[in-house]
Steps between C-alpha positions, in 0.01 A plus 500: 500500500788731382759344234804602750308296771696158606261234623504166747403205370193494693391820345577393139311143563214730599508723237535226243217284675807201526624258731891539650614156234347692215679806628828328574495280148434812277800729712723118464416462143603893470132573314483742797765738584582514859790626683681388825584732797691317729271178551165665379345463162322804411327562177520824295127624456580524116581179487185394601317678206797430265396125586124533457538710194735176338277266651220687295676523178594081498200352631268437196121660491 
């Protein structure tokens, strides 16, 4: 997955192993940075890792 790539949220459910409500809370709650292109939601593949990387750094060990 390239950085510049833009994905559906199908593809970033499956690439984050998450149902479409987890998906759609975390873009609503703006913890994951999406964008609108007329009426799609696509998700910048940075995002994505700029989300897991957070994600990493808060959860506790």
């Amino acid at each position: 997955m390239r950085d510049d790539e833009v994905l559906t949220a199908p593809e970033a459910m499956t690439h984050l192993k998450i149902g479409r409500s987890a998906l759609y809370g975390l873009m609503r709650t703006r913890r994951l940075a999406s964008l609108t292109i007329g009426r799609a939601r696509r998700i910048p593949a940075h995002a994505l890792a700029d989300y897991v990387q957070r994600h990493l750094e808060e959860t506790p060990r």
